[in-house]
C-alpha positions in Angstrom: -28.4 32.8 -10.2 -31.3 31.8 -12.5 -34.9 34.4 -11.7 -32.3 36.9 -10.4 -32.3 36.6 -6.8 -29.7 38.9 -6.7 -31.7 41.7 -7.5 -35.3 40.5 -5.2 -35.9 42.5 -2.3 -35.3 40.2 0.0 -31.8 39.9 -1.1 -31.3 43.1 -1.0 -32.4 43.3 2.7 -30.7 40.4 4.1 -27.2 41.2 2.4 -26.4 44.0 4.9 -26.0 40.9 7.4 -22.6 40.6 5.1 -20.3 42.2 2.6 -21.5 40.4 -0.7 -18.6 39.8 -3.1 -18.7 38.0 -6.2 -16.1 36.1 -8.2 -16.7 35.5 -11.7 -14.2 32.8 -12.6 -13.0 32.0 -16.0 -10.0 29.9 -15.0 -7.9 32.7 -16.9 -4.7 33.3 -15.2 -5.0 37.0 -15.5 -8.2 36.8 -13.5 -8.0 37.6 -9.5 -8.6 35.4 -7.4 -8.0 31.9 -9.3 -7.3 30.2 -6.6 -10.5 30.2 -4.5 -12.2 27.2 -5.7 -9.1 25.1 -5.1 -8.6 27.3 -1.9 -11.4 26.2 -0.4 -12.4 22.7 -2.0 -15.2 23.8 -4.0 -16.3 21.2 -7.0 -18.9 23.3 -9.0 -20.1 26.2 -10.6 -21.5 28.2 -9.2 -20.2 28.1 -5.7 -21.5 29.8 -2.9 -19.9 30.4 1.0 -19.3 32.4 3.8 -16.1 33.3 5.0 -15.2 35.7 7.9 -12.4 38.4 7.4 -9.6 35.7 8.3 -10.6 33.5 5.2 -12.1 31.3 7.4 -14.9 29.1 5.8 -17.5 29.6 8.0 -20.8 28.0 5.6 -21.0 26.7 2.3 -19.1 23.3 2.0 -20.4 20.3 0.5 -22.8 19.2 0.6 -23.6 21.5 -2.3 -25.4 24.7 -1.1 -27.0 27.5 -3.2 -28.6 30.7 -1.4 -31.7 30.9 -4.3 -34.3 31.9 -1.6 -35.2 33.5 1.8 -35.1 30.2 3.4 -32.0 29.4 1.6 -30.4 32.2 2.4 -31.2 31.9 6.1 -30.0 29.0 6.5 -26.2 30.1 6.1 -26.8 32.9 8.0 -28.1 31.4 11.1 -25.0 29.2 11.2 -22.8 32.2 10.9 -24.5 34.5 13.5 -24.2 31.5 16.4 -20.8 31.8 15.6 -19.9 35.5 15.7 -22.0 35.8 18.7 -20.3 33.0 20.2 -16.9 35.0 19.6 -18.6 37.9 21.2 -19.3 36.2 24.2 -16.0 35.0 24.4 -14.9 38.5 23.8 -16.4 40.2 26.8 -15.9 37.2 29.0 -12.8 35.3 28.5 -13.3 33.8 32.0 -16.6 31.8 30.7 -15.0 28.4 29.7 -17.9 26.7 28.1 -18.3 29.3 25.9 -14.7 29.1 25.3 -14.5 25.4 24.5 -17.9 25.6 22.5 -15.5 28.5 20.1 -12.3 26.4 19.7 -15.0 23.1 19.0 -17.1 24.2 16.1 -14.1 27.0 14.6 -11.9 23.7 14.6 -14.6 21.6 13.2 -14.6 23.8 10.5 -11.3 23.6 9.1 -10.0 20.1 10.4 -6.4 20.4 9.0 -5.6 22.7 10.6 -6.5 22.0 14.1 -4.5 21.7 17.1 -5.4 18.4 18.1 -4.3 18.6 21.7 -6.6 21.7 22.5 -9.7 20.4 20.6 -9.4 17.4 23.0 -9.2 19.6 26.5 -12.1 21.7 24.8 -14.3 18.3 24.6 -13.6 17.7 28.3 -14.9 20.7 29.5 -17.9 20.3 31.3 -21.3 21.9 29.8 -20.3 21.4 26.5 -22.8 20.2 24.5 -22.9 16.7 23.9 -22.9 17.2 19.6 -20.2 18.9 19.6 -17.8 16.1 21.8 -19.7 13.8 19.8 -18.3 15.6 15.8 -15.0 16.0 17.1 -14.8 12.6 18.3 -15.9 11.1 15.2 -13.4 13.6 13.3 -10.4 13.3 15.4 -8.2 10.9 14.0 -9.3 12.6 10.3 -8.5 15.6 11.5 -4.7 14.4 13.7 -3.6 13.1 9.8 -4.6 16.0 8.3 -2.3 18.1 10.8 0.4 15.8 9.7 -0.3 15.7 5.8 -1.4 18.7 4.8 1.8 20.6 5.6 4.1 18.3 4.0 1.1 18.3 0.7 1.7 22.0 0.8 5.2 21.9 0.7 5.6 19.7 -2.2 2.6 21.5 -4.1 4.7 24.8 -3.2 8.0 23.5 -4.0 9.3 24.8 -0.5 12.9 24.2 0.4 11.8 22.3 3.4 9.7 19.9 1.4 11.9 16.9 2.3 11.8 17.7 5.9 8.3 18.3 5.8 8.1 14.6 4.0 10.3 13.2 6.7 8.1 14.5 9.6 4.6 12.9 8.1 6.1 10.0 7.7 7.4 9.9 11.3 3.6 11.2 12.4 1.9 8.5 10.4 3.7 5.8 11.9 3.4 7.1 15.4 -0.8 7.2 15.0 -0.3 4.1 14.1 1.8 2.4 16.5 -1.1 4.3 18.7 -3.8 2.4 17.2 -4.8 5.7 16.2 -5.9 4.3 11.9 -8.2 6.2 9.7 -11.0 4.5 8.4 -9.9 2.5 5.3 -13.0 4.1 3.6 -12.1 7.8 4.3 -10.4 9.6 0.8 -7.0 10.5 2.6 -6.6 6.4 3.6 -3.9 5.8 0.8 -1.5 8.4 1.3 -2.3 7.8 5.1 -1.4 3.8 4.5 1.6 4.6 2.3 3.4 6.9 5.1 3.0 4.7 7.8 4.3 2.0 5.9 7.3 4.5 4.9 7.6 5.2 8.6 7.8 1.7 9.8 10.7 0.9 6.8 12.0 4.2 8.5 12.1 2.4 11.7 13.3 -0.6 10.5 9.6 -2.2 12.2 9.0 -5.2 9.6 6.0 -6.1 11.6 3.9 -2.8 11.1 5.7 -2.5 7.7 4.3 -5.8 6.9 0.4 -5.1 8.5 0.4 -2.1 6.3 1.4 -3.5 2.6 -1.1 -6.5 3.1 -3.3 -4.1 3.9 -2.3 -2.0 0.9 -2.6 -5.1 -1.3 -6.1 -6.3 -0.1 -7.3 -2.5 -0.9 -6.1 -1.8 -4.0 -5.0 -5.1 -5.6 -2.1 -7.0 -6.8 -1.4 -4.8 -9.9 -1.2 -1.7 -8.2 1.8 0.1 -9.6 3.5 1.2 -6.7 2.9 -2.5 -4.6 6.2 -4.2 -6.2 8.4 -1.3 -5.0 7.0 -1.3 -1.8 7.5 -5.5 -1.3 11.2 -4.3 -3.1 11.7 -1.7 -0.8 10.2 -4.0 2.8 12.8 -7.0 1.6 15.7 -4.8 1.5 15.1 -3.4 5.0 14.5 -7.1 6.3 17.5 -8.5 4.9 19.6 -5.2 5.9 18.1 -6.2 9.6 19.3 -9.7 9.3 22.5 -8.4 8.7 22.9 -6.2 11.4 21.6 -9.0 13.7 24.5 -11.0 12.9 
């Protein structure tokens, strides 16, 4: 980092708080560690976050945060240390359940994907809690239910898994539920498309023209009338009408 903060005393002091590690990356495949900035979402160089000893991202997301200063510096750190002393206090009394629900809250908060959806929302009901925390998961939930869904069938087909298709089968199934739940993303959140696209796959799936239908005029109105994929899905909605009509008779 530029005046070489890395070497002020105050650097020096405050690292012992943490095992500093530093990855110079060269995108060279002989390199360790390639992986990290897709890993954990990071957009720039350089990067800078916390992670605990699970890989856990615990600080240092976007918004873009650089640790060129005391105060800098501090800040990530004070985030960290309410949350291992949280886990300590969980530690030595399981019983306490605020504490409890305040730990699964802001650890799930931090990796949305991979929450379980079910215990985040018994962990907002406990009383005490504060009211922030209810607040950011309610606000992330339905984000965070897709992601559950998505992001093992995305890793499957990024990892070329055997069970990719299964995988594909089983978001597509998920996505229509949520939305036969009412349960929609926000059409201006960056997952919406592939969100929109599996529910409508799940309806066809079904063989639920009216949802099917919802969701391709909603595709259309969002991203136009010359989108490439629209004609296959209108191809691909006629065919399962007509197939319906048949069966009908």
């Amino acid at each position: 980092m530029e005046g070489g903060p890395l070497l002020s005393d105050w650097w020096v002091k405050e690292s012992k708080k943490f095992v500093p590690y530093l990855n110079i990356s060269a995108q060279l495949e002989d390199k360790p560690d390639q992986k990290l900035m897709r890993e954990y979402d990071l957009r720039g160089f350089p990067s800078f976050i916390f992670l605990d000893d699970a890989g856990l991202l615990l600080f240092g997301r976007e918004p873009y945060w650089r640790p060129d200063s005391l105060a800098s510096l501090g800040q990530g750190l004070n985030q960290v240390e309410v949350l291992f002393q949280l886990r300590k206090q969980v530690q030595e009394n399981p019983q306490d359940s605020i504490a409890r629900a305040r730990l699964t809250l802001i650890e799930g908060l931090l990796d949305p994907s991979r929450v379980d959806v079910a215990r985040m929302d018994a962990a907002a009901k406990v009383e005490g809690v504060p009211e922030e925390l209810v607040e950011e998961w309610s606000m992330t939930r339905i984000d965070a239910k897709f992601l559950s869904i998505f992001e093992p069938y995305r890793s499957a087909y990024q990892n070329k898994s055997a069970d990719r298709e299964a995988k594909k089968s089983a978001a597509i199934e998920g996505c229509y539920r949520m939305w036969v739940a009412g349960e929609k993303l926000d059409s201006t959140s960056g997952t919406f498309r592939p969100f929109l696209v599996l529910s409508f796959d799940g309806a066809l799936a079904a063989r639920d023209a009216f949802i099917a239908e919802d969701c391709l005029a909603l595709y259309e109105e969002l991203f136009g009338a010359h989108d490439r994929f629209l004609k296959g899905m209108k191809v691909r909605l006629a065919k399962m009408v007509a197939s319906s009509k048949k069966v009908e008779v």
